[in-house]
Backbone and ligand atoms as CSV (ligand in chain L), in Angstrom:
chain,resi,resn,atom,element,x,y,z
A,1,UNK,N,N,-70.689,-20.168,-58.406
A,1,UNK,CA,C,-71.737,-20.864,-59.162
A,1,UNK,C,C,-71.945,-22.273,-58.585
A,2,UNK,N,N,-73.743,-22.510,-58.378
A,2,UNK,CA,C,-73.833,-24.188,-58.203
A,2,UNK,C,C,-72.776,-24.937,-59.106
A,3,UNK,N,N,-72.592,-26.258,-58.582
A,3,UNK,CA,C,-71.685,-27.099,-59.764
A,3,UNK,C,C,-72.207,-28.563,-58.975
A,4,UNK,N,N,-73.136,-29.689,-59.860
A,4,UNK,CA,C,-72.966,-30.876,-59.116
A,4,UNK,C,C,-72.224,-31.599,-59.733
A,5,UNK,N,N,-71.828,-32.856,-59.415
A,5,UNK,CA,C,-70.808,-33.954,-60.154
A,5,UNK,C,C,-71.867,-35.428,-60.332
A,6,UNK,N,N,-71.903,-35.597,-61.400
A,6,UNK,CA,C,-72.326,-37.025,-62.010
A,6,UNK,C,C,-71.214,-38.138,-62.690
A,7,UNK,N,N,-71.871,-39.192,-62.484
A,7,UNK,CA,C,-71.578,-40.269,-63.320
A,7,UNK,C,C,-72.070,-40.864,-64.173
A,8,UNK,N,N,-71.704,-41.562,-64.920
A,8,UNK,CA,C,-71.983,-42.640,-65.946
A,8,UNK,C,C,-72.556,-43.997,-65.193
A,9,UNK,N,N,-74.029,-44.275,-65.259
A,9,UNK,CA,C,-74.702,-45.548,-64.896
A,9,UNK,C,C,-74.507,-46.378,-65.927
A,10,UNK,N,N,-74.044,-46.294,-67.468
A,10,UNK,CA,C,-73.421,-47.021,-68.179
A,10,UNK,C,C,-72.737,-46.509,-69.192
A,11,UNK,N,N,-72.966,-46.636,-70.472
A,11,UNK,CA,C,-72.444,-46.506,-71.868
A,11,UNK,C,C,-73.490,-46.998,-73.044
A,12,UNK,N,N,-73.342,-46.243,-73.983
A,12,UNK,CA,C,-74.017,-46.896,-75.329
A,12,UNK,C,C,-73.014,-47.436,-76.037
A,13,UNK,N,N,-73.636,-48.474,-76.837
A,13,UNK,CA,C,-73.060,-49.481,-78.417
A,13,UNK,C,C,-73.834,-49.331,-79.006
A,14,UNK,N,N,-73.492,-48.613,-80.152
A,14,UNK,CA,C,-74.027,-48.173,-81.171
A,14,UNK,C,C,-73.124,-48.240,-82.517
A,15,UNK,N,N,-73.455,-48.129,-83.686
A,15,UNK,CA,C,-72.964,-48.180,-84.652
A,15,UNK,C,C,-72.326,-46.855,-85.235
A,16,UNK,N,N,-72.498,-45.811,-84.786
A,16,UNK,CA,C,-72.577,-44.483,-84.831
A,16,UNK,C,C,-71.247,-44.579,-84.288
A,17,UNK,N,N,-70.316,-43.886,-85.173
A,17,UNK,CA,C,-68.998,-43.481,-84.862
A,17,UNK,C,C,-68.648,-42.283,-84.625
A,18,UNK,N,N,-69.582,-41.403,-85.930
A,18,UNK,CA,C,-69.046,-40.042,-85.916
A,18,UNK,C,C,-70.761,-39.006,-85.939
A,19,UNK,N,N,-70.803,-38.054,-85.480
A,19,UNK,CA,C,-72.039,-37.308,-85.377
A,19,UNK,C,C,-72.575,-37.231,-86.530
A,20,UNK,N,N,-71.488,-36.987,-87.788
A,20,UNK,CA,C,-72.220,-37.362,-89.438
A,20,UNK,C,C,-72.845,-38.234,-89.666
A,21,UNK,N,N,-73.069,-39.367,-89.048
A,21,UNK,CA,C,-73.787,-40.851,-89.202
A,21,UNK,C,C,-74.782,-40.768,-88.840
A,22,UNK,N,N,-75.195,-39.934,-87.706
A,22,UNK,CA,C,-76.325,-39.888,-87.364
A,22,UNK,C,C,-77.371,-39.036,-88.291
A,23,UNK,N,N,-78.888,-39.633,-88.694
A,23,UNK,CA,C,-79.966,-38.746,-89.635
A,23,UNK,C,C,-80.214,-38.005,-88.453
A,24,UNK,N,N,-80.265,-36.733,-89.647
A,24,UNK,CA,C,-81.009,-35.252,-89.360
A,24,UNK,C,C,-82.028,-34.898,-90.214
A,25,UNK,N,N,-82.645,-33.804,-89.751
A,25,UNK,CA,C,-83.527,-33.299,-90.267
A,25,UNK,C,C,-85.059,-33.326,-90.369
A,26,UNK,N,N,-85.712,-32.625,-90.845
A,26,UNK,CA,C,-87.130,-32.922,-90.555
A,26,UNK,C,C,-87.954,-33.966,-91.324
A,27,UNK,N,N,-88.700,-34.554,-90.085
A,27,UNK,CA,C,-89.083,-36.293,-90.494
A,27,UNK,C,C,-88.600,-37.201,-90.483
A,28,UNK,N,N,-87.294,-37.181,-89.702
A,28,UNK,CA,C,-86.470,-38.228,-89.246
A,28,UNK,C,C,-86.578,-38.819,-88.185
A,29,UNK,N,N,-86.815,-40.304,-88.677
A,29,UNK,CA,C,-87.437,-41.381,-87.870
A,29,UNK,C,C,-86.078,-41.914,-87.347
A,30,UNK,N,N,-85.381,-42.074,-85.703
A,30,UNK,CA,C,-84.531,-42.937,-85.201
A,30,UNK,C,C,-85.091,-44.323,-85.425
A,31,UNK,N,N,-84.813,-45.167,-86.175
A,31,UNK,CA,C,-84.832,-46.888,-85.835
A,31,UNK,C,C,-83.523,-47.930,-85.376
A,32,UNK,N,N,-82.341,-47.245,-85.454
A,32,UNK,CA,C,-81.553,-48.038,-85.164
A,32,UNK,C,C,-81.519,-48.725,-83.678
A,33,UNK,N,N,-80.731,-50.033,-83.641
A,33,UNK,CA,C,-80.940,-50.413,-82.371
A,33,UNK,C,C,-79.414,-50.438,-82.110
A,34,UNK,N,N,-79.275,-50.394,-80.548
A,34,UNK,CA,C,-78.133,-51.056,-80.291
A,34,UNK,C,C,-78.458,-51.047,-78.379
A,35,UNK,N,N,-77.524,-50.613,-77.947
A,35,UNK,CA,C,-76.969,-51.520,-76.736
A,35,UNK,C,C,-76.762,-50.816,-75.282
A,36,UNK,N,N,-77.808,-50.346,-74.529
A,36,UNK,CA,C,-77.085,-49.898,-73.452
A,36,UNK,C,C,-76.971,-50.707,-72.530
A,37,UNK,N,N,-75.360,-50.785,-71.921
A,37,UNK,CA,C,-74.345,-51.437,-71.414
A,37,UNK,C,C,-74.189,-51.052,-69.511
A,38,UNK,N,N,-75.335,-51.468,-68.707
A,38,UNK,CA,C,-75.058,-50.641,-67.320
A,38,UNK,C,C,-73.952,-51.057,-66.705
A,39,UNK,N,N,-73.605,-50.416,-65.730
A,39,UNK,CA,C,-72.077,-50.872,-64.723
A,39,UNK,C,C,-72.457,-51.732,-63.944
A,40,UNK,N,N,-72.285,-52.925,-63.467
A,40,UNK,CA,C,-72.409,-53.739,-63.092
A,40,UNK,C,C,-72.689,-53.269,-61.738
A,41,UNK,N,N,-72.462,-52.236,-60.635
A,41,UNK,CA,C,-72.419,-51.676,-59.572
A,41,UNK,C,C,-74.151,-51.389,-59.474
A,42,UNK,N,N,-74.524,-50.762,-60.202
A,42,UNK,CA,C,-75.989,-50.374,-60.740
A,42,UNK,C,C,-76.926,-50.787,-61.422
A,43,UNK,N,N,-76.220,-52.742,-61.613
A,43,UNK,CA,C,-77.770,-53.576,-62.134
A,43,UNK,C,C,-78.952,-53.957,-61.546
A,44,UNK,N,N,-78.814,-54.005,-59.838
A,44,UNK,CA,C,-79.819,-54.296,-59.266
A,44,UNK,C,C,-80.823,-53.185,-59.501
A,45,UNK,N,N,-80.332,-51.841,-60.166
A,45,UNK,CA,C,-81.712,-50.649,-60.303
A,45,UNK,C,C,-82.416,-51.181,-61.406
A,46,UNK,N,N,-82.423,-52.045,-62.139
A,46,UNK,CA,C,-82.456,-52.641,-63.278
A,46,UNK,C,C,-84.146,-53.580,-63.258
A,47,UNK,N,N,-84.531,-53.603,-61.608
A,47,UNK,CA,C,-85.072,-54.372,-61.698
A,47,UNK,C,C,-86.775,-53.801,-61.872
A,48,UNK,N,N,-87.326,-54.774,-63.019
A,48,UNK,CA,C,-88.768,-54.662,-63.100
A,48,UNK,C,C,-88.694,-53.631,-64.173
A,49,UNK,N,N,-88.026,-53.202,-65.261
A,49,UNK,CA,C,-87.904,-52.151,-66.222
A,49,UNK,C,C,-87.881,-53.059,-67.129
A,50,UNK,N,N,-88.279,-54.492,-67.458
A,50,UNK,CA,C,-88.715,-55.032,-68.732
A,50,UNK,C,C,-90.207,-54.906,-68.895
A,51,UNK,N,N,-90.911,-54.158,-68.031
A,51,UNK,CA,C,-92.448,-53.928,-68.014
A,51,UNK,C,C,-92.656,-52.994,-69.068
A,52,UNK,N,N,-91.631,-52.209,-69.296
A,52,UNK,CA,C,-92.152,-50.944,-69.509
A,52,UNK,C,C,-91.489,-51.305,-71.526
A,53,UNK,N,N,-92.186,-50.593,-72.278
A,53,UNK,CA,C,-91.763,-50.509,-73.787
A,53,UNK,C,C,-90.815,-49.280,-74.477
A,54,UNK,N,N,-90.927,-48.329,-73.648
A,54,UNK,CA,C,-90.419,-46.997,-73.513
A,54,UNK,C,C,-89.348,-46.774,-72.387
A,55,UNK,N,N,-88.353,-45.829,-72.880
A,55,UNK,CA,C,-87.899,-45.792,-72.057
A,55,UNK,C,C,-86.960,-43.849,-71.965
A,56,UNK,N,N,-87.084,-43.374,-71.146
A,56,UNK,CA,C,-86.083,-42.105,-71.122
A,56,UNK,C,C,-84.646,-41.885,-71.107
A,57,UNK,N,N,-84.017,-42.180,-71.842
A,57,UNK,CA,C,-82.256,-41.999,-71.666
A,57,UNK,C,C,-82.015,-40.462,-71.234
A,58,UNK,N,N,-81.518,-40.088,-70.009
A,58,UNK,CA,C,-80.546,-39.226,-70.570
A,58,UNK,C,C,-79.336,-39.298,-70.414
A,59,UNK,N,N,-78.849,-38.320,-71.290
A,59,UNK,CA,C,-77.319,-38.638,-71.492
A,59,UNK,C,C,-76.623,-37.568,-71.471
A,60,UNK,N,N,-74.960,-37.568,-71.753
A,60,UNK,CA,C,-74.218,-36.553,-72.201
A,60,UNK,C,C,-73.644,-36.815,-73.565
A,61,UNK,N,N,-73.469,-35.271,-73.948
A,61,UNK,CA,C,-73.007,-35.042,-75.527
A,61,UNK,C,C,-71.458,-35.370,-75.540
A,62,UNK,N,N,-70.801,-36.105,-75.111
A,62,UNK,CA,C,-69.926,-35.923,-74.685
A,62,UNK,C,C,-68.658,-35.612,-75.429
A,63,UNK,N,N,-69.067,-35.439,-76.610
A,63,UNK,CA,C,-67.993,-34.955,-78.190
A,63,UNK,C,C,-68.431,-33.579,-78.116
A,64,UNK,N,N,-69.271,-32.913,-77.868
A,64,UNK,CA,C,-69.761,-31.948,-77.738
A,64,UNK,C,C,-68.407,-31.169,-77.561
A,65,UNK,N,N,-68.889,-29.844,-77.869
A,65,UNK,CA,C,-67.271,-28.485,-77.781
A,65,UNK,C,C,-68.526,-27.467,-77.685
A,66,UNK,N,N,-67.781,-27.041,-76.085
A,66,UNK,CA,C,-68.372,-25.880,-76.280
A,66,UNK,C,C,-70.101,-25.233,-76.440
A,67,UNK,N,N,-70.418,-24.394,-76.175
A,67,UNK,CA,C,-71.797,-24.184,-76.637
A,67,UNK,C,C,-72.421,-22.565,-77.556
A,68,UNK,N,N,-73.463,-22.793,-77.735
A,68,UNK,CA,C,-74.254,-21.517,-78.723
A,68,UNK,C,C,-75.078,-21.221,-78.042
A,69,UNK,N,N,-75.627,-20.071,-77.357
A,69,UNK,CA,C,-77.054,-19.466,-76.962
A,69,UNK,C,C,-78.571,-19.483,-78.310
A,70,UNK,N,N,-77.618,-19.028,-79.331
A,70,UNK,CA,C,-78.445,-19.130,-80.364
A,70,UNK,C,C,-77.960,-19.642,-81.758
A,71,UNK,N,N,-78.508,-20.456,-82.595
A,71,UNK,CA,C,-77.870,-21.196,-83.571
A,71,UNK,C,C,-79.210,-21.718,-84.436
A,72,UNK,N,N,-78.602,-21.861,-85.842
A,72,UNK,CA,C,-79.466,-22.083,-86.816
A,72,UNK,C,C,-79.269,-23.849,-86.707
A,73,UNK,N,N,-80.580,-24.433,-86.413
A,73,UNK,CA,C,-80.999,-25.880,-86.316
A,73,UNK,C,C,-80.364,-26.456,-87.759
A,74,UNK,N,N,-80.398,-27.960,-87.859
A,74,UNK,CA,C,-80.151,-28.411,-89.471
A,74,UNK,C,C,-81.373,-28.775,-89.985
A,75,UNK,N,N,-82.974,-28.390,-88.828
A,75,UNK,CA,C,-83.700,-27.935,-89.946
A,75,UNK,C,C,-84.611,-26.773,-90.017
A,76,UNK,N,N,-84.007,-25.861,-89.967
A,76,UNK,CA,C,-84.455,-24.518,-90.045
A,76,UNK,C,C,-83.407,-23.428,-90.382
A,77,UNK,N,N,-84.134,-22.473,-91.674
A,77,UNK,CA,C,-82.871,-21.780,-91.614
A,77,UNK,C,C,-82.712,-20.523,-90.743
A,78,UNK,N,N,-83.887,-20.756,-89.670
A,78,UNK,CA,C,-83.907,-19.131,-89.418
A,78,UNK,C,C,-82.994,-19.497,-87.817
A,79,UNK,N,N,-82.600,-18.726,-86.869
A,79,UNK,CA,C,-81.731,-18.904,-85.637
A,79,UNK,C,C,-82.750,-18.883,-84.421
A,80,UNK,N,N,-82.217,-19.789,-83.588
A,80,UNK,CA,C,-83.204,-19.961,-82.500
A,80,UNK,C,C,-82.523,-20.122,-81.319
A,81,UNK,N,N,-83.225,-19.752,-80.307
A,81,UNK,CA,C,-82.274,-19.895,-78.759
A,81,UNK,C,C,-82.029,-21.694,-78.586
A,82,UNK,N,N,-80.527,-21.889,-78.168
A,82,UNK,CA,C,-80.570,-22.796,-77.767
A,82,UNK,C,C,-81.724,-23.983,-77.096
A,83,UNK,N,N,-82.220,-23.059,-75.962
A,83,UNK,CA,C,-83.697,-24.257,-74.996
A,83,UNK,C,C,-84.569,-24.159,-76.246
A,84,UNK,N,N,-84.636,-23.744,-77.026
A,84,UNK,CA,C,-85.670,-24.187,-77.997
A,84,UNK,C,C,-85.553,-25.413,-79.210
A,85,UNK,N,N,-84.276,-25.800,-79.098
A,85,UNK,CA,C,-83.721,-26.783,-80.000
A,85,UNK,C,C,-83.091,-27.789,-79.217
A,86,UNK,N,N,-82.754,-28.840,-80.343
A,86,UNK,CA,C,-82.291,-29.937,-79.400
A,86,UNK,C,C,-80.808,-30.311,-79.612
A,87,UNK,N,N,-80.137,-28.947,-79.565
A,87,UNK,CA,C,-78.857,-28.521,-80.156
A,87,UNK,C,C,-77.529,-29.605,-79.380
A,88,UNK,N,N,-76.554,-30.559,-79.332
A,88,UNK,CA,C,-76.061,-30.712,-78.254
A,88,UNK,C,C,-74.655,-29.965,-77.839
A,89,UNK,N,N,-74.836,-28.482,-78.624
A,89,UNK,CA,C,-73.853,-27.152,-78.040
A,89,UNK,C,C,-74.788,-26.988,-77.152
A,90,UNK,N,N,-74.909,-26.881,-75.418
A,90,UNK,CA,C,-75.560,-26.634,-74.894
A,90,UNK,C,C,-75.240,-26.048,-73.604
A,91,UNK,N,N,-75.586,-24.925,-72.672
A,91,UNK,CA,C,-74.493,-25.138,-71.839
A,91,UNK,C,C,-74.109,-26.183,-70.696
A,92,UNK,N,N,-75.167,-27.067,-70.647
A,92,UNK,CA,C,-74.579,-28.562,-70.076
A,92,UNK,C,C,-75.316,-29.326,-70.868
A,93,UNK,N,N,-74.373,-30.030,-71.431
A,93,UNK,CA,C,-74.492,-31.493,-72.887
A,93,UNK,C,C,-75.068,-32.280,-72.450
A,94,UNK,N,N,-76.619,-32.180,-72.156
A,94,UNK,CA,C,-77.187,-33.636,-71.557
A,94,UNK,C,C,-78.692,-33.272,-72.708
A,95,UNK,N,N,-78.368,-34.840,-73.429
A,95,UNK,CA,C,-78.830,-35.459,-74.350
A,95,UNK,C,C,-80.394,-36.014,-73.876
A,96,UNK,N,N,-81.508,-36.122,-74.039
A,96,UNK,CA,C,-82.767,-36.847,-73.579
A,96,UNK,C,C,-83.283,-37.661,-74.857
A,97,UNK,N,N,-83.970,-38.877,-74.999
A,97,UNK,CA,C,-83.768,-39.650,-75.754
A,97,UNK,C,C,-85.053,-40.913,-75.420
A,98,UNK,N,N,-85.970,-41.012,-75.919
A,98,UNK,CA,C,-86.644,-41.587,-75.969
A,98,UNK,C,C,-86.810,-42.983,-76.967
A,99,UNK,N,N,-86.373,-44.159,-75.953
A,99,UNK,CA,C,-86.343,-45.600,-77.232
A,99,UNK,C,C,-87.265,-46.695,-76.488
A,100,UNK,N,N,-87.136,-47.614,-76.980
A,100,UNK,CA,C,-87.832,-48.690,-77.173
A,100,UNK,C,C,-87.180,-49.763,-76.993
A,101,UNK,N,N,-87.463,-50.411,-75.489
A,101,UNK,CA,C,-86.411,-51.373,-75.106
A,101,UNK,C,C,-87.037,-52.983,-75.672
A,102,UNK,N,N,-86.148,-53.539,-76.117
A,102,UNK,CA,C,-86.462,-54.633,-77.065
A,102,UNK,C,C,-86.642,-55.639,-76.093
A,103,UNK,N,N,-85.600,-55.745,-75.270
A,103,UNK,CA,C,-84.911,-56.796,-74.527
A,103,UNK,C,C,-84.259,-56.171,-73.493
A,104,UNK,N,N,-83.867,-57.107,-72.161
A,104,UNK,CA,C,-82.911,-57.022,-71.158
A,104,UNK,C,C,-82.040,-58.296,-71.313
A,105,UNK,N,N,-81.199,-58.674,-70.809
A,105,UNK,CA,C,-80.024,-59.218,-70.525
A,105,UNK,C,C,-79.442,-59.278,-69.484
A,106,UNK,N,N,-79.018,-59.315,-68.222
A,106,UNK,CA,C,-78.634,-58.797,-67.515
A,106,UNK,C,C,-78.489,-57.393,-67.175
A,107,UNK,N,N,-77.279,-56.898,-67.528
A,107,UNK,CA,C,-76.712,-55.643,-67.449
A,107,UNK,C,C,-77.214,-54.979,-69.028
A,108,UNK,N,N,-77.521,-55.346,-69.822
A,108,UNK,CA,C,-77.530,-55.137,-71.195
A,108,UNK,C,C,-79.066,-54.530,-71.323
A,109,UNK,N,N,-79.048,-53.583,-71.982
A,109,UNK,CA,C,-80.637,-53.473,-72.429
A,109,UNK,C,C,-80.087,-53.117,-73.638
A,110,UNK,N,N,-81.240,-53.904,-74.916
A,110,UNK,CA,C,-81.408,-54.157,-75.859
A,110,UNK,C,C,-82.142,-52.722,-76.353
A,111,UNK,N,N,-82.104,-51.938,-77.023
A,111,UNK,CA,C,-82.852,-50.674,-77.230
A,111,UNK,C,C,-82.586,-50.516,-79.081
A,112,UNK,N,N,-83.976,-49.883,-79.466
A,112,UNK,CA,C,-84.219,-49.871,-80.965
A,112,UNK,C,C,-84.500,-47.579,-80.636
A,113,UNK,N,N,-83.518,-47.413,-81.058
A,113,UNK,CA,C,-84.280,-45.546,-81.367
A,113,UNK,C,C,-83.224,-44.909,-80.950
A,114,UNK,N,N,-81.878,-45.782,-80.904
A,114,UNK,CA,C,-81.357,-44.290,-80.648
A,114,UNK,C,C,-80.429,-43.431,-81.418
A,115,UNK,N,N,-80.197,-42.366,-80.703
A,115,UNK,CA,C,-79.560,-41.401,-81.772
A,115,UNK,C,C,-78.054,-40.950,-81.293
A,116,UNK,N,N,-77.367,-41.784,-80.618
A,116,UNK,CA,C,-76.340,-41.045,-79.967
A,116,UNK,C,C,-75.208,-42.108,-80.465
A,117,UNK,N,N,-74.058,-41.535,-80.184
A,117,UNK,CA,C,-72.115,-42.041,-80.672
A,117,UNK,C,C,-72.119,-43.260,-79.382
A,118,UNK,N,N,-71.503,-44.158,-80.412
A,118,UNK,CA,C,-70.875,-45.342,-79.674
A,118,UNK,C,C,-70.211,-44.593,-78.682
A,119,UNK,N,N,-70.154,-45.579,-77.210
A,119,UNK,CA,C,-69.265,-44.826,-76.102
A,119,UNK,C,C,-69.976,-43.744,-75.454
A,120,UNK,N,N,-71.160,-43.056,-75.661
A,120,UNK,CA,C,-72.166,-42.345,-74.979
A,120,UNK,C,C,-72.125,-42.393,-73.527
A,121,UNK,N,N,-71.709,-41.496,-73.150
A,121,UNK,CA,C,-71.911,-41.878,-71.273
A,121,UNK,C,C,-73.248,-41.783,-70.926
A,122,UNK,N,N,-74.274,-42.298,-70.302
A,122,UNK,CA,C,-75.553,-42.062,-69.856
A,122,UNK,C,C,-75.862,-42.062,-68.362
A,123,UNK,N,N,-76.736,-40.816,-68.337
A,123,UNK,CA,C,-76.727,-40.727,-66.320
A,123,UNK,C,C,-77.663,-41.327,-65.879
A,124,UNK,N,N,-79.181,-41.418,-66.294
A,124,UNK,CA,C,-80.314,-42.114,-66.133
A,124,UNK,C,C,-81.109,-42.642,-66.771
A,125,UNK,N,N,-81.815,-43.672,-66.451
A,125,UNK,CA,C,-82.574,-43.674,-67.265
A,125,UNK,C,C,-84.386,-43.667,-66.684
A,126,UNK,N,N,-85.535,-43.580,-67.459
A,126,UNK,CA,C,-86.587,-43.116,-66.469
A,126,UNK,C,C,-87.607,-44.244,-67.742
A,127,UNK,N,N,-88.590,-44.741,-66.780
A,127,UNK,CA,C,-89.908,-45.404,-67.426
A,127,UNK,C,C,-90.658,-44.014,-68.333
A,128,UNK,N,N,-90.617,-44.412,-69.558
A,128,UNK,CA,C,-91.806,-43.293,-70.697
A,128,UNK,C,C,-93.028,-43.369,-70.187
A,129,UNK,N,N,-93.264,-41.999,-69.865
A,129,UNK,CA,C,-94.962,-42.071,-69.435
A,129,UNK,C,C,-95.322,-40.354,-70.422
A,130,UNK,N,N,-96.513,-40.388,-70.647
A,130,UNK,CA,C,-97.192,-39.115,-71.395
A,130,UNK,C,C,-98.462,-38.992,-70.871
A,131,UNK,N,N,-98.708,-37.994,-70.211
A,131,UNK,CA,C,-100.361,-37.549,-70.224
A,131,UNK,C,C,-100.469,-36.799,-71.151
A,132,UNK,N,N,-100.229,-36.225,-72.188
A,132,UNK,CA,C,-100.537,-34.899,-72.456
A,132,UNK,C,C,-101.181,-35.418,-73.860
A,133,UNK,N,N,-102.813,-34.967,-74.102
A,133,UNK,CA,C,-103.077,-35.162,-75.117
A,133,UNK,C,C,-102.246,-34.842,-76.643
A,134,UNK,N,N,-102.478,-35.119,-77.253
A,134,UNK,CA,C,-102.103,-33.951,-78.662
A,134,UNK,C,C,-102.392,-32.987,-78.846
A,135,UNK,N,N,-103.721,-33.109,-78.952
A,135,UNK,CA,C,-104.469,-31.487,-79.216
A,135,UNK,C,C,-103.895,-30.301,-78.125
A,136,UNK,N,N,-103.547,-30.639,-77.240
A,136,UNK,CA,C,-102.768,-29.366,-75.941
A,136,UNK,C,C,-101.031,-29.276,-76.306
A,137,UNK,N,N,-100.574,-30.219,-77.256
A,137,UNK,CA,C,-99.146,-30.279,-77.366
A,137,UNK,C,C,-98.841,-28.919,-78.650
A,138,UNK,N,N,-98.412,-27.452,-77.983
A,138,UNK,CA,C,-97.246,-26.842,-79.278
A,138,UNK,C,C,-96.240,-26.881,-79.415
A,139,UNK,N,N,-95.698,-26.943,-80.823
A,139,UNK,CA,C,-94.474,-27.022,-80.586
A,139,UNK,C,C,-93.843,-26.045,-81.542
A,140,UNK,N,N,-94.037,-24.749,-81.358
A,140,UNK,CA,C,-92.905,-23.898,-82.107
A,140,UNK,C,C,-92.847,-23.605,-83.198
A,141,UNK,N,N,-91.582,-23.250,-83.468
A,141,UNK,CA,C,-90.831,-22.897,-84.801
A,141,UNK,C,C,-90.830,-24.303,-85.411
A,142,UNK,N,N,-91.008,-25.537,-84.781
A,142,UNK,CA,C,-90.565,-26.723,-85.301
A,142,UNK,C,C,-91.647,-26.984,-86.509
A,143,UNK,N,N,-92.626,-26.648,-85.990
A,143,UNK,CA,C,-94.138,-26.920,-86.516
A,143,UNK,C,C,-94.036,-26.328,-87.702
A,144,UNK,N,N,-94.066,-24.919,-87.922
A,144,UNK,CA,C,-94.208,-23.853,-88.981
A,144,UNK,C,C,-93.148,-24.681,-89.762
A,145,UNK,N,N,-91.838,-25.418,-89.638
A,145,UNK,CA,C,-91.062,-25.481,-90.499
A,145,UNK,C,C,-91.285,-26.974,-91.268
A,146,UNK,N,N,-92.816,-27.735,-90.005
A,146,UNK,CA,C,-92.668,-29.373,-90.636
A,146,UNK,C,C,-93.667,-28.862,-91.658
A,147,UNK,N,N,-94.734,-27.572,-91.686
A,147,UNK,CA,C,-95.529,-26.994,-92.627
A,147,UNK,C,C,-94.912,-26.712,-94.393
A,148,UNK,N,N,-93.820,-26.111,-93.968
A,148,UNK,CA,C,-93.048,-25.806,-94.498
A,148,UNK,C,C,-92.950,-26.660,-95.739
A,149,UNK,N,N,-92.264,-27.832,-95.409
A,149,UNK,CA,C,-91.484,-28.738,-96.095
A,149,UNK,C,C,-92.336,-29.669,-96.030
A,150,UNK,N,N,-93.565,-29.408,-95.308
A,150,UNK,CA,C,-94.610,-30.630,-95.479
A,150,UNK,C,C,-94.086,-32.102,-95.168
A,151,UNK,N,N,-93.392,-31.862,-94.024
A,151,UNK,CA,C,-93.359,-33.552,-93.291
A,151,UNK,C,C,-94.307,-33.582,-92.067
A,152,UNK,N,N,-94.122,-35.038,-91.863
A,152,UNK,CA,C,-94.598,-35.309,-90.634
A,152,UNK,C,C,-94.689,-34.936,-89.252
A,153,UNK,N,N,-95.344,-34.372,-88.915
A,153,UNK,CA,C,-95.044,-33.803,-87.511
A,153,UNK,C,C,-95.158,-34.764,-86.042
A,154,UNK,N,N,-95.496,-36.049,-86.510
A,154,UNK,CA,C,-95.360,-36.843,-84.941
A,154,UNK,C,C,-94.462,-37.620,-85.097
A,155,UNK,N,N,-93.502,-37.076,-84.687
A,155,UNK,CA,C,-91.980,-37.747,-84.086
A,155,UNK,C,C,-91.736,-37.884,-82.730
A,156,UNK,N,N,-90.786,-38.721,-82.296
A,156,UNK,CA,C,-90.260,-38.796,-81.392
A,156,UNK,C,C,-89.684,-37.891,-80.981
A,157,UNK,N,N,-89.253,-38.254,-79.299
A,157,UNK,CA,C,-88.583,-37.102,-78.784
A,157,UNK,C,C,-86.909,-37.381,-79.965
L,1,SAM,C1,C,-79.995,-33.197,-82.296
L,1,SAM,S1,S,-79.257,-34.169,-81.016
L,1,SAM,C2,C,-80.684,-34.838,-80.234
L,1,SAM,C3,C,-80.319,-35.812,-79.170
L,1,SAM,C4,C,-81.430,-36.141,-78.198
L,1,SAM,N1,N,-82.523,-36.866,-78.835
L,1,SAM,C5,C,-81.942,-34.905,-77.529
L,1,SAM,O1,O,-83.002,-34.414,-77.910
L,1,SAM,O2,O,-81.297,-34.413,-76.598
L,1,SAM,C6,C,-78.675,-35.571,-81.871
L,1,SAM,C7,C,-77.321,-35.305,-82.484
L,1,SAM,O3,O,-76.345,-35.269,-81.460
L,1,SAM,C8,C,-75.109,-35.715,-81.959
L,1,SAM,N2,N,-74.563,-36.646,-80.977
L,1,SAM,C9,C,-74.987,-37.887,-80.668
L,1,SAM,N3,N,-74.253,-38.414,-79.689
L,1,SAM,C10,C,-73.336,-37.477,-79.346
L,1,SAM,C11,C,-72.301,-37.423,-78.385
L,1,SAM,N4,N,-72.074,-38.437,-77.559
L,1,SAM,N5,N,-71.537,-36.295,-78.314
L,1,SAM,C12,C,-71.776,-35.266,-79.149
L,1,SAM,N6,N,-72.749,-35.244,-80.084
L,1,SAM,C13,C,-73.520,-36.345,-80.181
L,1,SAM,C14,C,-75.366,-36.355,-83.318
L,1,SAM,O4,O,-74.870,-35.489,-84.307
L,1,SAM,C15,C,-76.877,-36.404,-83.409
L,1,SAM,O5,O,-77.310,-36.118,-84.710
């Protein structure tokens, strides 16, 4: 089997200790802010990314155990294939994460949206860009279930 090897370009600080802390469910707005922390080896990539308001984390699950092909979401009761959810049983734990960089600092970016455990290893990060109207965007089982329960359906990633 392919196998590549990554690293950690930094870490998150976050307030989030345990995966229970973090909100679930449908219509849940991320606002918290906290802290991604780059390695000092990898600040010069740093440069000219206070332009941007958005930003792409990804990451690893890294509490994560293990994974599910198929599993009932915490908001849906019916079971769905893993790639269809944003499960982090996965069979490789990499987290994607869309926030809102407040501030830079040096090595520090200041970020408001995220959803992940203090100590988060993170592999990249990418400038937020979207072409895709709304009207062309489906989205699933997710949809039928924000019908459902009658929430909001424009959330974040
Ligand atoms: C549903 S996932 C979505 C994460 C990301 N926005 C995504 O779409 O890939 C978010 C959940 O992952 C869990 N989580 C956050 N950080 C984690 C970590 N480092 N290791 C394992 N689980 C984590 C928390 O329980 C949180 O509610």
């Amino acid at each position: 089997m392919e196998e590549w090897t990554m690293r950690p370009i930094g870490h998150i600080r976050s307030s989030y200790s345990e995966t229970s802390q973090v909100p679930k469910g449908l219509g849940t707005k991320h606002t918290l802010e906290g802290i991604l922390e780059i390695l000092p080896e990898f600040g010069p990539g740093l440069q000219d990314i206070e332009g941007f308001s958005h930003l792409f984390l990804i990451w690893i699950f890294h509490e994560a155990q293990g994974y599910e092909l198929a599993g009932k979401p915490p908001t849906d009761d019916r079971p769905h294939g893993v790639f269809s959810t944003r499960s982090p049983r996965r069979p490789n734990a990499i987290g994607l994460t869309v926030v809102e960089l407040i501030k830079r600092e040096g090595c520090m970016l200041y970020l408001r949206g995220i959803d992940m455990l203090d100590g988060t290893p993170v592999l990249d990060i990418k400038p937020y860009m979207s072409s895709i109207p709304m009207e062309k965007l489906r989205r699933g089982w997710l949809e039928e279930a924000e019908k459902i329960s009658g929430t909001d359906h424009n959330k974040k990633l």
